[in-house]
N, C-alpha and C positions, 0 to 999 in steps of 0.2 A: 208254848213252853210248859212246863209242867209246873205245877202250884197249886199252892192253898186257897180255900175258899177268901179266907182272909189276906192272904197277898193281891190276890185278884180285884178286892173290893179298895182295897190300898192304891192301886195300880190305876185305875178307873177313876177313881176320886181326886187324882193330881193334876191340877191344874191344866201342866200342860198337854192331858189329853182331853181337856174339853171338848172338843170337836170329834175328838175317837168313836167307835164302835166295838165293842167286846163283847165276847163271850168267854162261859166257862164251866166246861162239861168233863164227868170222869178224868178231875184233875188236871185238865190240862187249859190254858187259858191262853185269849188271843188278845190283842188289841188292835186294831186296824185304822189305821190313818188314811181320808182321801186321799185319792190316786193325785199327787202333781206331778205337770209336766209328762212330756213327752217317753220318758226314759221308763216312767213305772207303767204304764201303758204298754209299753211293749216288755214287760216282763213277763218271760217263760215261765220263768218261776210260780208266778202268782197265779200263771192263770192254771198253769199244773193241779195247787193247793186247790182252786174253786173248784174246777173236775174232778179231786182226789178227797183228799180228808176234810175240805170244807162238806162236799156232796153228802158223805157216808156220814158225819156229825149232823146234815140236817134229815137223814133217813132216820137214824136215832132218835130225832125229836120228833119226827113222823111232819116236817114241815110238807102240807099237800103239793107247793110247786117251787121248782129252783128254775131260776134264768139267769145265767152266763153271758155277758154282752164284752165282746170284744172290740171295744168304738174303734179303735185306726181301724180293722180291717170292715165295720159295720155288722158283723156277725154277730146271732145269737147262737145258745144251744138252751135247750129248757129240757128239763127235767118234769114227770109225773111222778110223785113219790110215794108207794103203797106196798104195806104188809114188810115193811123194813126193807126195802129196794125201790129202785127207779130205773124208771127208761126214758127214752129221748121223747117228747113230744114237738110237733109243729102245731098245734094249737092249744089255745090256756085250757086246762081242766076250770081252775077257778073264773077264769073271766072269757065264756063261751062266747066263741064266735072272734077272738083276737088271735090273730095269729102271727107266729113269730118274723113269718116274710115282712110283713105291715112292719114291725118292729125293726125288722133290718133295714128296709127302708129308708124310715122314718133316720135312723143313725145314718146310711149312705148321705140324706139329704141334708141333715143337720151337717156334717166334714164341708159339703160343696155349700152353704148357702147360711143364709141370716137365721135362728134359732126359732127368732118368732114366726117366720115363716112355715116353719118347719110345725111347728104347734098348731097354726092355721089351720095346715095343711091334713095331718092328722085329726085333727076335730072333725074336719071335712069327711074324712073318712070314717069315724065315728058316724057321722049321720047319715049315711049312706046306707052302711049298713044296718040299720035298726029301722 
């Protein structure tokens, strides 16, 4: 939504968004509350904003990589971000040699199975590769 520096730092500072994440760039500010429940998860909507004006706000800031994770379906989409644009990658620019399948994964098997499992199993992977 659009706001002032000062609304923004007002907004962030209230209690009840302790747990939030915000930003606030060319007047416009967000605050972002983790995802609960099943229902925001599957929002259209939101994941529209991370493909759309979330993306093009972290081009602006010239962030080097975006990752998009869609947990119900296990999908990622990653982003390389350079010279004020981006394109799709399937492997990290920053953290060479991880690639976004490993990451889908890793979510496919976290949906079916125990979490720490799942962390095992990926470290596993880590050292394999290196």
């Amino acid at each position: 939504m659009t706001g002032t520096w000062d609304e923004y730092v007002q907004s962030i500072e209230d209690p009840l968004y302790k747990k939030a994440k915000g930003y606030y760039h060319r007047g416009q500010l967000r605050i972002e509350m983790a995802p609960v429940g099943h229902d925001h998860a599957s929002d259209n909507s939101i994941l529209a904003d991370d493909l759309g004006r979330k993306r093009i706000l972290y081009e602006d800031l010239e962030i080097p990589e975006y990752w998009v994770t869609e947990r119900q379906q296990a999908e990622v989409t990653a982003f390389s971000i350079n010279n004020n644009g981006s394109r799709r990658i399937r492997e990290s620019k920053v953290l060479p040699g991880f690639s976004m399948a490993l990451l889908a994964e890793a979510l496919q098997r976290n949906l079916a199975g125990n979490q720490s499992q799942v962390v095992t199993w990926l470290l596993a992977q880590f050292q394999t590769s290196s």
